[in-house]
LOGU-292044 format. One record per residue: residue in three letters; x negated, y negated, z negated of N, C-alpha, C, O in turn. Coordinates in pm, 1 decimal. Layout:
% LOGU-292044
<node aa="ALA" n_c1="X" n_c2="Y" n_c3="Z" ca_c1="X" ca_c2="Y" ca_c3="Z" c_c1="X" c_c2="Y" c_c3="Z" o_c1="X" o_c2="Y" o_c3="Z"/>
...
//
This chain:
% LOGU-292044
<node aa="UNK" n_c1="2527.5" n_c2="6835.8" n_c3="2080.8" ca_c1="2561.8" ca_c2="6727.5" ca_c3="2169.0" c_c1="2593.4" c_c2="6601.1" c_c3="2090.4" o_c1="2553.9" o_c2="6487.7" o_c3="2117.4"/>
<node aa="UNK" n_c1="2669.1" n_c2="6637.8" n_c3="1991.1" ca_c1="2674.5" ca_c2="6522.0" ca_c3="1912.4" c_c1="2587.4" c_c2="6448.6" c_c3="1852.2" o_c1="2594.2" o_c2="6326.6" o_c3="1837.6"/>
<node aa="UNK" n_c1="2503.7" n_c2="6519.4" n_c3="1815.7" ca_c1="2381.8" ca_c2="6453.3" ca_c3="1701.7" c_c1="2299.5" c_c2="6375.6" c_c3="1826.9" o_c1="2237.7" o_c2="6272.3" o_c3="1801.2"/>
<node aa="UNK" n_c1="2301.8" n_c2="6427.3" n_c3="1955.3" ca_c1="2192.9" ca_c2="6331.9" ca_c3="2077.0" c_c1="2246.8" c_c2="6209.2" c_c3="2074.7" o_c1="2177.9" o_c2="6107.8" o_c3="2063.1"/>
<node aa="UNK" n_c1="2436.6" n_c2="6208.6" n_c3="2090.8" ca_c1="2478.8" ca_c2="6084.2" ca_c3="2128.6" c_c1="2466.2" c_c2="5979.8" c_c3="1991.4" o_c1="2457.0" o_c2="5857.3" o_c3="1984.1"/>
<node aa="UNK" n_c1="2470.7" n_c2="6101.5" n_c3="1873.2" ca_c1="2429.6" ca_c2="5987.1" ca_c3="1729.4" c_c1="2292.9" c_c2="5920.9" c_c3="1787.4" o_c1="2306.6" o_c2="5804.5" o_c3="1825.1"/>
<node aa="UNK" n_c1="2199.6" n_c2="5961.4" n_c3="1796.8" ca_c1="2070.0" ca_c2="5898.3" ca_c3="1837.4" c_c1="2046.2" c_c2="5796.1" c_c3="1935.8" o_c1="1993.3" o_c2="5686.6" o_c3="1916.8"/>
<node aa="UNK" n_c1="2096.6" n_c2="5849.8" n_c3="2056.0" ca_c1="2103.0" ca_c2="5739.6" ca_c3="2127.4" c_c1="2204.7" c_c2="5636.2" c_c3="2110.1" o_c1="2190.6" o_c2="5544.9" o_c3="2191.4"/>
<node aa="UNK" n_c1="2280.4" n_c2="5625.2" n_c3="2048.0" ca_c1="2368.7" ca_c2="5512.4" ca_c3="1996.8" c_c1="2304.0" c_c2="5460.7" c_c3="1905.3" o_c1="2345.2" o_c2="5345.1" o_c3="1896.1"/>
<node aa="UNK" n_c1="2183.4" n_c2="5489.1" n_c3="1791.3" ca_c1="2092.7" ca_c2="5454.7" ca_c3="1693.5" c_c1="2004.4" c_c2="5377.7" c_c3="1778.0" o_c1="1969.4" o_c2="5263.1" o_c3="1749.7"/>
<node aa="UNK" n_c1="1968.1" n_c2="5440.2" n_c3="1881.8" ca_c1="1824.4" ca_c2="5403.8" ca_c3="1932.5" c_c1="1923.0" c_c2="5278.6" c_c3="2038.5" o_c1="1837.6" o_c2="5248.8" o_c3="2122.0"/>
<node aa="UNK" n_c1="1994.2" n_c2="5232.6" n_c3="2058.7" ca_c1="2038.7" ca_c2="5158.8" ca_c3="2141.8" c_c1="2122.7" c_c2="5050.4" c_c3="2035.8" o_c1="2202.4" o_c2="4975.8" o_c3="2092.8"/>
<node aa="UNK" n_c1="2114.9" n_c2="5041.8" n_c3="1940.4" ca_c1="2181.9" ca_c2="4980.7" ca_c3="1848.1" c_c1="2016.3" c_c2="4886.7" c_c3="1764.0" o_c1="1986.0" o_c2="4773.9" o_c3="1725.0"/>
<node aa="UNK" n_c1="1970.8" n_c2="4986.6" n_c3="1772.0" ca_c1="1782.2" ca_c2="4949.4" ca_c3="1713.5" c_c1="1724.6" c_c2="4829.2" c_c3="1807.1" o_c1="1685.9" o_c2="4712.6" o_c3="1799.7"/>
<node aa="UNK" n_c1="1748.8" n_c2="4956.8" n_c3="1919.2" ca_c1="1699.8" ca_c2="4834.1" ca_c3="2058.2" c_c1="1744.2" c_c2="4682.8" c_c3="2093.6" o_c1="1673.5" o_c2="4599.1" o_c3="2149.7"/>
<node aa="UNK" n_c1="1887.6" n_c2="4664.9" n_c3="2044.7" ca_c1="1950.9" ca_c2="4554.4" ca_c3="2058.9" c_c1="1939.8" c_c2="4462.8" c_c3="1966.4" o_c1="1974.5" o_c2="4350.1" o_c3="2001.8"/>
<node aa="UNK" n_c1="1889.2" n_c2="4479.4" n_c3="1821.3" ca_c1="1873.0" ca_c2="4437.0" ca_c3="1729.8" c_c1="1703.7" c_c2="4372.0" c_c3="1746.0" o_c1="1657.1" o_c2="4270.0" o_c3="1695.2"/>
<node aa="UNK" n_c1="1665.9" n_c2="4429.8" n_c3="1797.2" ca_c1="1498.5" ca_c2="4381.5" ca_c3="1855.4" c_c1="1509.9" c_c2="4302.8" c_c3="1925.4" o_c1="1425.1" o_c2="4215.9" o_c3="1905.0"/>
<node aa="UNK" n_c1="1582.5" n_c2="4278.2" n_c3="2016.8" ca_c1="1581.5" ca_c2="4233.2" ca_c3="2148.4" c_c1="1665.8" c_c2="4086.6" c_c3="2091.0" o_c1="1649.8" o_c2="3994.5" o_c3="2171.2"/>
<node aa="UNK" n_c1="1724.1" n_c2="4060.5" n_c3="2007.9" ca_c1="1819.0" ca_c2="3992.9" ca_c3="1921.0" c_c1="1697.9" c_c2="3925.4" c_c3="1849.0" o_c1="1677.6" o_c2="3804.0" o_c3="1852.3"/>
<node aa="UNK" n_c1="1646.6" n_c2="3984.5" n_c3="1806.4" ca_c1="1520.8" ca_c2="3902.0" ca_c3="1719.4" c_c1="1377.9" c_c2="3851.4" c_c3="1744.3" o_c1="1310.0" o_c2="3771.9" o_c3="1679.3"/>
<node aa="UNK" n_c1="1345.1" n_c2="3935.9" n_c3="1883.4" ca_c1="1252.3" ca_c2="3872.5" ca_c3="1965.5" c_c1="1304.2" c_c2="3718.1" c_c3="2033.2" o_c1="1234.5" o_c2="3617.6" o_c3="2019.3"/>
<node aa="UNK" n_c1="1453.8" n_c2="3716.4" n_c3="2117.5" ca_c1="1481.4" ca_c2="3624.2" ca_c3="2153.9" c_c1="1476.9" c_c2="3516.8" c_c3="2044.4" o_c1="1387.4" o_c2="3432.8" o_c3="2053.5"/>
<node aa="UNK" n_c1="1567.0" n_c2="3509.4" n_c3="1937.3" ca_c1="1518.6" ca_c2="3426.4" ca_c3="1837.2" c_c1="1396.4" c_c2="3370.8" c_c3="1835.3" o_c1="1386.5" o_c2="3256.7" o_c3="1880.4"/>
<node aa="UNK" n_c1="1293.4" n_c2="3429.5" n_c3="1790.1" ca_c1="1178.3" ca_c2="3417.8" ca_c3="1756.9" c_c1="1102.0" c_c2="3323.4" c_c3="1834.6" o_c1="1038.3" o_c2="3222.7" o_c3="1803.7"/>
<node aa="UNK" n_c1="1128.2" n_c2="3390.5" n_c3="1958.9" ca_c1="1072.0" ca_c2="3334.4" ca_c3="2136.5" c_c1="1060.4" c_c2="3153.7" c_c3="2098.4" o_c1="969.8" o_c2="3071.6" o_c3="2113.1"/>
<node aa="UNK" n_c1="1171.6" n_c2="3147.3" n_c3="2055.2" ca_c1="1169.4" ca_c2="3005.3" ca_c3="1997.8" c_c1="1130.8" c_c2="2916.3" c_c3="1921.3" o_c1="1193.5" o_c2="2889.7" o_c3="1818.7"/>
<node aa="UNK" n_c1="1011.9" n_c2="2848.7" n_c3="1959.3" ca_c1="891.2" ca_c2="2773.6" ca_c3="1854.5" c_c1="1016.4" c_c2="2711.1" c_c3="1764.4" o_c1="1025.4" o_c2="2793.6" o_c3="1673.5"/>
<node aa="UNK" n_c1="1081.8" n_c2="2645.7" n_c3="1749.1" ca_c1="1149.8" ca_c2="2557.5" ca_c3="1674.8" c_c1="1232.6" c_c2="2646.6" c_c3="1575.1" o_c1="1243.6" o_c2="2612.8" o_c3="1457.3"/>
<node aa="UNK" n_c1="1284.4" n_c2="2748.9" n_c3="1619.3" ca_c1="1347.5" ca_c2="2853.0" ca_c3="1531.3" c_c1="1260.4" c_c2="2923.5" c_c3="1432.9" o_c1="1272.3" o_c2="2918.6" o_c3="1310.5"/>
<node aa="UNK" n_c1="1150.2" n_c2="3005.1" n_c3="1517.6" ca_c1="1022.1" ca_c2="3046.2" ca_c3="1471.9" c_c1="957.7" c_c2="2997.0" c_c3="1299.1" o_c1="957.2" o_c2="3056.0" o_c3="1191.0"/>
<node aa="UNK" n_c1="899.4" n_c2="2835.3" n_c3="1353.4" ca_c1="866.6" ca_c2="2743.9" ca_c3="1257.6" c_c1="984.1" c_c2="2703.0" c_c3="1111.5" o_c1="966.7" o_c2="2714.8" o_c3="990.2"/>
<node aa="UNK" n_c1="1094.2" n_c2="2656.2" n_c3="1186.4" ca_c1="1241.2" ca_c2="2681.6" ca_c3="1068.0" c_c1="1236.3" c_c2="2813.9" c_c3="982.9" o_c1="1196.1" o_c2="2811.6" o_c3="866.6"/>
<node aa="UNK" n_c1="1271.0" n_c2="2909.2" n_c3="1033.9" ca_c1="1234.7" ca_c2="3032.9" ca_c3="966.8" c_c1="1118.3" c_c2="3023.0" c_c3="861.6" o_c1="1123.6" o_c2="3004.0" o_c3="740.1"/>
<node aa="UNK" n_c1="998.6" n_c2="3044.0" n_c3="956.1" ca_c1="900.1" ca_c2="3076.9" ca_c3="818.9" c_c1="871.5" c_c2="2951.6" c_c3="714.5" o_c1="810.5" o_c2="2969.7" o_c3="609.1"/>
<node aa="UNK" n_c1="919.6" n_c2="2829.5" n_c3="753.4" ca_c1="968.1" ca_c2="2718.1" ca_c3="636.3" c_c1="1058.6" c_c2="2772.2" c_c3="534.2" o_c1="1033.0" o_c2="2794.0" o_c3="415.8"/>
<node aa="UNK" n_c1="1169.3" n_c2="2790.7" n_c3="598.4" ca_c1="1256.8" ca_c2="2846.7" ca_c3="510.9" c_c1="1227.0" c_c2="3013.4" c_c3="398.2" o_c1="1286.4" o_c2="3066.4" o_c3="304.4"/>
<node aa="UNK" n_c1="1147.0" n_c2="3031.9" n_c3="450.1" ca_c1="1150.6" ca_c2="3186.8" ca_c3="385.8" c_c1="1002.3" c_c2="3138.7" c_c3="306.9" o_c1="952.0" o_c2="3205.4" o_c3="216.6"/>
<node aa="UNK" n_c1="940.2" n_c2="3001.5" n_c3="363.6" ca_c1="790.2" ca_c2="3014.1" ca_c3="201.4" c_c1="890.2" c_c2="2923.3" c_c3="95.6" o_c1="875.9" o_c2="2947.2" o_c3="-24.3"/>
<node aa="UNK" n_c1="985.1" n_c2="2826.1" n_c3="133.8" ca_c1="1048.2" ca_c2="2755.7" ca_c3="29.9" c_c1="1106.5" c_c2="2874.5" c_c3="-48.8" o_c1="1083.5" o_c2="2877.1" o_c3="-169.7"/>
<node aa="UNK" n_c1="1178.7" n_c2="2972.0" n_c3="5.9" ca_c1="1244.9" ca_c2="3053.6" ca_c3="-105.6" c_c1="1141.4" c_c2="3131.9" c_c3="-141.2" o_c1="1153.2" o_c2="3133.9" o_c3="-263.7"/>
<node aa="UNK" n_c1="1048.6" n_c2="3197.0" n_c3="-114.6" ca_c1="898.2" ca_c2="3290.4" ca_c3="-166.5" c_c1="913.5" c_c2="3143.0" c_c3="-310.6" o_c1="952.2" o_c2="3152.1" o_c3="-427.1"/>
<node aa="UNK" n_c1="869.3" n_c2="3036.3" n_c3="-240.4" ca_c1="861.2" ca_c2="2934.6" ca_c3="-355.1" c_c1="928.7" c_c2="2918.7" c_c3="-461.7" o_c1="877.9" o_c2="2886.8" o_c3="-569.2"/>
<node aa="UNK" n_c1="1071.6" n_c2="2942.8" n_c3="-439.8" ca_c1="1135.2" ca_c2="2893.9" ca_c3="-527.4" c_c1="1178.1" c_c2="3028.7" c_c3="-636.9" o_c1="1230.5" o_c2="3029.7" o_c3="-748.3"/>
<node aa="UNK" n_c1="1135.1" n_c2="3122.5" n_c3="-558.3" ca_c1="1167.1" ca_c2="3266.6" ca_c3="-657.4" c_c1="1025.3" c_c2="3267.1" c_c3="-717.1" o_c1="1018.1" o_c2="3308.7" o_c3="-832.7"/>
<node aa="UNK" n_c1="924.1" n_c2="3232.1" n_c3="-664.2" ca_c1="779.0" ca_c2="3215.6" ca_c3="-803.8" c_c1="824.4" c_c2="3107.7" c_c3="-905.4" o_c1="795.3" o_c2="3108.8" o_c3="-1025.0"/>
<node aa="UNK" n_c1="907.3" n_c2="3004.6" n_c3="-835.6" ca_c1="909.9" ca_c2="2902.6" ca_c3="-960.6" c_c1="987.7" c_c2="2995.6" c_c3="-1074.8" o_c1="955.1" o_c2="3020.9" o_c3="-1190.8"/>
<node aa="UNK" n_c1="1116.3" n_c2="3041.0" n_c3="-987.9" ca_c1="1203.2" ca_c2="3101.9" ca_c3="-1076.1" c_c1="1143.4" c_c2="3181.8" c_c3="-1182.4" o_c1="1157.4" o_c2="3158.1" o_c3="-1302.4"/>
<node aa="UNK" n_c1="1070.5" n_c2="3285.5" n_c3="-1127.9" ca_c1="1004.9" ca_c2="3411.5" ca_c3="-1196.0" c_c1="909.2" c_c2="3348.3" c_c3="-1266.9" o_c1="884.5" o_c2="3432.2" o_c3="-1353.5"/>
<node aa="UNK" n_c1="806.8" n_c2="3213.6" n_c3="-1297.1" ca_c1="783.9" ca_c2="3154.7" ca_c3="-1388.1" c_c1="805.8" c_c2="3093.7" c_c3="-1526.2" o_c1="755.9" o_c2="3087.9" o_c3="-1638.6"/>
<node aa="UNK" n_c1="909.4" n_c2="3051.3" n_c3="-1453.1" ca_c1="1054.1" ca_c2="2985.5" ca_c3="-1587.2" c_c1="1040.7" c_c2="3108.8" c_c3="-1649.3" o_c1="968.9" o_c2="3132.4" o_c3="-1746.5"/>
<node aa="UNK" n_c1="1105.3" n_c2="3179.2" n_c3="-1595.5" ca_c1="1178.2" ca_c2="3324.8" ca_c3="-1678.6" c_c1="1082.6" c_c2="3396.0" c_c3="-1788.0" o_c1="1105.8" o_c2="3447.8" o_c3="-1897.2"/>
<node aa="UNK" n_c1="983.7" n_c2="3379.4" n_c3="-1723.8" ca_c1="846.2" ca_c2="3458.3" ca_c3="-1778.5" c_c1="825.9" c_c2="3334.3" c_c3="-1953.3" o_c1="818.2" o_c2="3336.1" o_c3="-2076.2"/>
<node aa="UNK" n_c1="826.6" n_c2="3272.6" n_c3="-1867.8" ca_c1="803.0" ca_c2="3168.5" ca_c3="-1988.8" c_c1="879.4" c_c2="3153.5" c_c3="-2112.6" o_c1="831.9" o_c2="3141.6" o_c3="-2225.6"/>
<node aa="UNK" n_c1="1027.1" n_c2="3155.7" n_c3="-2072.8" ca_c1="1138.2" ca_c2="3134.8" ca_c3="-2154.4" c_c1="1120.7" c_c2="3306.4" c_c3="-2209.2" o_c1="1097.9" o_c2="3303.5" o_c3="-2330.1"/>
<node aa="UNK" n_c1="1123.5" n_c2="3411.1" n_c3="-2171.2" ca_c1="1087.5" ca_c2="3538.1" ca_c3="-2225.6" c_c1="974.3" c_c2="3511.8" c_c3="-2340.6" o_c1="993.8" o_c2="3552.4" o_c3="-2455.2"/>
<node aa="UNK" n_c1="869.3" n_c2="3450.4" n_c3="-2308.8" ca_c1="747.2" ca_c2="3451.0" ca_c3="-2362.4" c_c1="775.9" c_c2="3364.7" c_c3="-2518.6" o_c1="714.5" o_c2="3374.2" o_c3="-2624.8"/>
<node aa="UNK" n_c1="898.8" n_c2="3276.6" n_c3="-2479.6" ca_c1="891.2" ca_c2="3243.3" ca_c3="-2592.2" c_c1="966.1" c_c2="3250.7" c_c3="-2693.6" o_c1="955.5" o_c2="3174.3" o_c3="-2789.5"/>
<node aa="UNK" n_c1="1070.4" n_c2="3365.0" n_c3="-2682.5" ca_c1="1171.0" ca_c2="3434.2" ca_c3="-2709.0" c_c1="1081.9" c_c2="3536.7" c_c3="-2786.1" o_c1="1089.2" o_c2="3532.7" o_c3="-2908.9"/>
<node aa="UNK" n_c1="982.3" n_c2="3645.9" n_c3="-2717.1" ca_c1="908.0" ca_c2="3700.0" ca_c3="-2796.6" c_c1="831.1" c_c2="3656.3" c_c3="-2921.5" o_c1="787.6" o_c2="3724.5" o_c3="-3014.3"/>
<node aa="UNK" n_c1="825.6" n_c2="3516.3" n_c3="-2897.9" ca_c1="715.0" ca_c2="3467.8" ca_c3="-2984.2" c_c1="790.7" c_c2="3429.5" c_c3="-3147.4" o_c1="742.2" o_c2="3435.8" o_c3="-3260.4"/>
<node aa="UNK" n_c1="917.0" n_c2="3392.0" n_c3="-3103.0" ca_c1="1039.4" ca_c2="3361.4" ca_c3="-3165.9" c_c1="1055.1" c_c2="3532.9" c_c3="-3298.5" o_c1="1029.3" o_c2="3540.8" o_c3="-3418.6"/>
<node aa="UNK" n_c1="1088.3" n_c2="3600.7" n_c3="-3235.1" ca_c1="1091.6" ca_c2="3714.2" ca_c3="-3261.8" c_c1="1036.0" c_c2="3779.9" c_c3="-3333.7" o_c1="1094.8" o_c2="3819.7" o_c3="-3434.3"/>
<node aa="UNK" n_c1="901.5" n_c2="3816.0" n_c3="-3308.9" ca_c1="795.8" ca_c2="3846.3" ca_c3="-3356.9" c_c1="774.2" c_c2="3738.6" c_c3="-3513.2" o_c1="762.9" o_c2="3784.4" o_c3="-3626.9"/>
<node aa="UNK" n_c1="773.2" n_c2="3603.4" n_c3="-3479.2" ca_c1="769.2" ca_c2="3565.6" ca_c3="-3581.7" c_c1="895.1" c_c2="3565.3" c_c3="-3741.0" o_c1="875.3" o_c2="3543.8" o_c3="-3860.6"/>
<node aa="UNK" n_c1="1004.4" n_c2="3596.0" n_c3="-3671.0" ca_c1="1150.6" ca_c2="3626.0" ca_c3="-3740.5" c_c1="1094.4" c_c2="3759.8" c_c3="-3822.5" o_c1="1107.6" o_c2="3783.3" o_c3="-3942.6"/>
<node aa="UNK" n_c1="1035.4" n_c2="3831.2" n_c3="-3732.6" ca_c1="1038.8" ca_c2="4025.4" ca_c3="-3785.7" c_c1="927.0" c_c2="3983.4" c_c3="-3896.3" o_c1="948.6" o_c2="3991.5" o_c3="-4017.2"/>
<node aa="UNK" n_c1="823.6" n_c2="3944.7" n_c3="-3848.5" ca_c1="696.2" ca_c2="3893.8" ca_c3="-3978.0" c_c1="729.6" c_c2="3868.2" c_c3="-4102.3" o_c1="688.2" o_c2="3930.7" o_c3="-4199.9"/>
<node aa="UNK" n_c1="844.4" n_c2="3728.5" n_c3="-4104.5" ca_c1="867.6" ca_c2="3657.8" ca_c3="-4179.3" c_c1="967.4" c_c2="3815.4" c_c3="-4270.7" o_c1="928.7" o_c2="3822.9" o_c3="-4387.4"/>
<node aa="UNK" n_c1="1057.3" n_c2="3907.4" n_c3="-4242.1" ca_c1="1124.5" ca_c2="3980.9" ca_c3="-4311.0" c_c1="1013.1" c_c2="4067.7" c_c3="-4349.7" o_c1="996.9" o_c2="4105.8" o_c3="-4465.7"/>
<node aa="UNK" n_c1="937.7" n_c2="4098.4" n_c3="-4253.7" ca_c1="856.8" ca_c2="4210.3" ca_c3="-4328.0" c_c1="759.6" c_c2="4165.7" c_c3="-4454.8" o_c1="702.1" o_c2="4244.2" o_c3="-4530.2"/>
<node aa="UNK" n_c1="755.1" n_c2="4028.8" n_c3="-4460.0" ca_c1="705.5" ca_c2="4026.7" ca_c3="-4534.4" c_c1="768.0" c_c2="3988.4" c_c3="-4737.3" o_c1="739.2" o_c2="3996.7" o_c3="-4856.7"/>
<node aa="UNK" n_c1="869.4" n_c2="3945.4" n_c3="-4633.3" ca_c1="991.8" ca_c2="3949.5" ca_c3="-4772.8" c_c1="1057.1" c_c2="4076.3" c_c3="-4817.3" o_c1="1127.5" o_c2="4084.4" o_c3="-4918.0"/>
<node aa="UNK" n_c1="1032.6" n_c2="4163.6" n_c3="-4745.5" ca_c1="1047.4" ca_c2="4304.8" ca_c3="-4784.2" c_c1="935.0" c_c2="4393.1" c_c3="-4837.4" o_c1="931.9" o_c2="4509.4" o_c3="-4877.7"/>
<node aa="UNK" n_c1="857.4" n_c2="4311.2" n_c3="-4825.3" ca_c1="699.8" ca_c2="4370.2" ca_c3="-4880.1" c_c1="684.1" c_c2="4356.1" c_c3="-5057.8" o_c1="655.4" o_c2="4426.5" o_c3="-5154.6"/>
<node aa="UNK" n_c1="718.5" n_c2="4234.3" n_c3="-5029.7" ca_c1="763.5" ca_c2="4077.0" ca_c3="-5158.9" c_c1="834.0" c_c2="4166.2" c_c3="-5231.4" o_c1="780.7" o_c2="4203.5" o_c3="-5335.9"/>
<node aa="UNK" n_c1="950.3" n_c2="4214.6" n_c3="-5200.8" ca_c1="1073.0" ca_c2="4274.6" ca_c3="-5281.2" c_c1="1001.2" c_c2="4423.5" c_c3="-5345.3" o_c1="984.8" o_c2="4461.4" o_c3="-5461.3"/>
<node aa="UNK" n_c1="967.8" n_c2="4486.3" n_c3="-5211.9" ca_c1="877.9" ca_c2="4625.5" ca_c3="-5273.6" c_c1="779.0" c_c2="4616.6" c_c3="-5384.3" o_c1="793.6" o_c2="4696.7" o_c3="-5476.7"/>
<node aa="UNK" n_c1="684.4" n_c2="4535.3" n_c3="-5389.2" ca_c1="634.4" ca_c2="4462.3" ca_c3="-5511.2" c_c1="679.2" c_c2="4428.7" c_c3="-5638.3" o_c1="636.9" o_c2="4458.1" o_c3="-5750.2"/>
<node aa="UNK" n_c1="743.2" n_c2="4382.7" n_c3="-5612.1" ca_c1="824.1" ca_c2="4335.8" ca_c3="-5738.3" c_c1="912.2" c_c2="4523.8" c_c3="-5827.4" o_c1="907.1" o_c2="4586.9" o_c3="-5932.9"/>
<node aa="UNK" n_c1="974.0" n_c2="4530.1" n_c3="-5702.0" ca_c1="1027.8" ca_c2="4667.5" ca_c3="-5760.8" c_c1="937.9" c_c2="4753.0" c_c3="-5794.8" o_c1="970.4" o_c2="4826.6" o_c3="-5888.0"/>
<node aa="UNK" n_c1="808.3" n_c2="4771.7" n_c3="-5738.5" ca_c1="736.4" ca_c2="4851.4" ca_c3="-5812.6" c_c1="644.8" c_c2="4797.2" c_c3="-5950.1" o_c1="547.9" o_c2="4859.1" o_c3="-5994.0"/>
<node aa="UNK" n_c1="691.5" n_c2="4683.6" n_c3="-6000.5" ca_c1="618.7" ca_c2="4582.7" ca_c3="-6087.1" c_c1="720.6" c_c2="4647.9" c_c3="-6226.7" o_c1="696.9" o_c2="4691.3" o_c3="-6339.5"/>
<node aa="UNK" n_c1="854.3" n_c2="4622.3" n_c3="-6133.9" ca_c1="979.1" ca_c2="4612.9" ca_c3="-6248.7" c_c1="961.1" c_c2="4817.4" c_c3="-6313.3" o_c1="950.5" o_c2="4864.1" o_c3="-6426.7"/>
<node aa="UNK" n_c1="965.5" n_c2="4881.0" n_c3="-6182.3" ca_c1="978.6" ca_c2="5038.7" ca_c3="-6190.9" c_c1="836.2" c_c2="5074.4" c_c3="-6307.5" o_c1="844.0" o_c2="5142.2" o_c3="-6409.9"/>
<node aa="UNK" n_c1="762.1" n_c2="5032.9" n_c3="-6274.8" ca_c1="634.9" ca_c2="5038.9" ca_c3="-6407.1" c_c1="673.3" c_c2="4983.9" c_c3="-6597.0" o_c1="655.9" o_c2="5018.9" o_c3="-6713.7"/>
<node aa="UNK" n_c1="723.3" n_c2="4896.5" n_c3="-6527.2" ca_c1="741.0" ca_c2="4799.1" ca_c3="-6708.2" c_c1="879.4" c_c2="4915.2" c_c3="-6747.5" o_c1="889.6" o_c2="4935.6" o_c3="-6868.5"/>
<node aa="UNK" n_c1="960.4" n_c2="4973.7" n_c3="-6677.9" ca_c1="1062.7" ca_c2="5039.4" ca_c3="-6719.0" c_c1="979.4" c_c2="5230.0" c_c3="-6779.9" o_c1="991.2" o_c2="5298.9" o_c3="-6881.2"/>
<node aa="UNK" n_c1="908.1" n_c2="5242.2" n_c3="-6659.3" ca_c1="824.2" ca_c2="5364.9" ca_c3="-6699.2" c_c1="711.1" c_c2="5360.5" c_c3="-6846.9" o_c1="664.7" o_c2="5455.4" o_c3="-6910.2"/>
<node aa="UNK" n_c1="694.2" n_c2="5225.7" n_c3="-6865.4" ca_c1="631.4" ca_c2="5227.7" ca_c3="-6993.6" c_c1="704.3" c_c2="5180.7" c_c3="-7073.1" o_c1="657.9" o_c2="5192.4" o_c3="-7186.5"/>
<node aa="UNK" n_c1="816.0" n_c2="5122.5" n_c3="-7069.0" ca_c1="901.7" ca_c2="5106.8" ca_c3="-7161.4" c_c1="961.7" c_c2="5257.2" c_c3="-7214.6" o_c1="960.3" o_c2="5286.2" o_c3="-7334.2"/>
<node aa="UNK" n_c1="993.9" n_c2="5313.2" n_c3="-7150.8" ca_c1="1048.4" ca_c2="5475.4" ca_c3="-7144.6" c_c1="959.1" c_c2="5545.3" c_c3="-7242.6" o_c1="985.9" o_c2="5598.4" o_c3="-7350.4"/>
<node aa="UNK" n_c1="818.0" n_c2="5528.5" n_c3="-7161.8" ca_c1="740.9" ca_c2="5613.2" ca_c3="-7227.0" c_c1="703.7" c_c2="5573.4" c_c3="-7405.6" o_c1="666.9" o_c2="5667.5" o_c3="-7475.9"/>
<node aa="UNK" n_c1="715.1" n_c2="5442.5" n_c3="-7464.4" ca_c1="703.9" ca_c2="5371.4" ca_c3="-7574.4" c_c1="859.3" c_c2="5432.7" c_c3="-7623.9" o_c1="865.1" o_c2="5484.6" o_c3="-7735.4"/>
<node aa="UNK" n_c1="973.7" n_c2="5426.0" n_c3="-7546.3" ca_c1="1092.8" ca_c2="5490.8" ca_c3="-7655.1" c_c1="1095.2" c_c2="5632.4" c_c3="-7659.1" o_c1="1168.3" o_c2="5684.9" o_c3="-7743.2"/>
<node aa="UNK" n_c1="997.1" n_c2="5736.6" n_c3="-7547.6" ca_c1="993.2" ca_c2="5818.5" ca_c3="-7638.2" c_c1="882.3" c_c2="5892.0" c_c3="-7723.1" o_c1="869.8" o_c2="5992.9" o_c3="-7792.6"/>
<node aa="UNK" n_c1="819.6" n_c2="5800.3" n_c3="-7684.7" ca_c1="731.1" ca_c2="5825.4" ca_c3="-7818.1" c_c1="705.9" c_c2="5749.9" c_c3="-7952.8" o_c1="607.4" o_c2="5739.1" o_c3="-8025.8"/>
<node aa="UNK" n_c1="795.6" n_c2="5716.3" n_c3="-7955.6" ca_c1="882.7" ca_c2="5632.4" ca_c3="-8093.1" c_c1="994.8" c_c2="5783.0" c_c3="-8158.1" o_c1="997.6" o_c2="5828.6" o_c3="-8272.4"/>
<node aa="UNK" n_c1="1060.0" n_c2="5819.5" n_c3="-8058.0" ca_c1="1147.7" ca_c2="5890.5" ca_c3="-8087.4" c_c1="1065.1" c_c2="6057.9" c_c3="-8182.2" o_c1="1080.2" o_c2="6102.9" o_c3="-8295.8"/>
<node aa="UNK" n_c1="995.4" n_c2="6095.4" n_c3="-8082.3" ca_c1="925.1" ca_c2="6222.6" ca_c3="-8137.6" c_c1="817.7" c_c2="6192.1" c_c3="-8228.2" o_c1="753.6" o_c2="6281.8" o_c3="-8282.9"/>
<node aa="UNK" n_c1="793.9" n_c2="6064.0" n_c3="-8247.7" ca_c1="672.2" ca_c2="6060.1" ca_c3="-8341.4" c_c1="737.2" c_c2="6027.0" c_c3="-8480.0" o_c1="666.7" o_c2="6016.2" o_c3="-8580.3"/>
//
């Protein structure tokens, strides 16, 4: 019994809410206001979601170029250390074969 009167209190709560928004509507001047109002904001959330996209876009670009710039000074450094790690491995190898010879 209960769950019918949930429903029909749904379905009569639904109904009134229609009937609420048809009357509205009914009304050229309301009608026209409305869908003005709702393409300006469609509008103004593409502008928004433009900006955003953009300012993202160039945040990535920012970024990307920051990470480049280290990777490549870390490349730089690896180089070098394996430049320095060689002259030490033949230095090594010249003291000990100084030593046993």
């Amino acid at each position: 019994m209960a769950n019918s009167s949930g429903k029909f209190t749904l379905g009569l709560l639904l109904g009134a809410a229609a009937g609420v928004i048809a009357t509205y509507f009914s009304d050229k001047d309301k009608r026209e206001r409305f869908s003005e109002d709702f393409t300006e904001g469609v509008e103004r959330a593409k502008d928004s979601l433009l900006e955003n996209y953009e300012e993202a876009k160039v945040q990535y670009q920012k970024a990307c170029k920051r990470l480049k710039k280290q990777t490549d000074e870390l490349l730089e450094g690896a180089e070098e250390l394996d430049e320095l790690v060689e002259e030490l491995a033949e230095e090594t190898e010249d003291t000990v074969k100084e030593i046993y010879d």
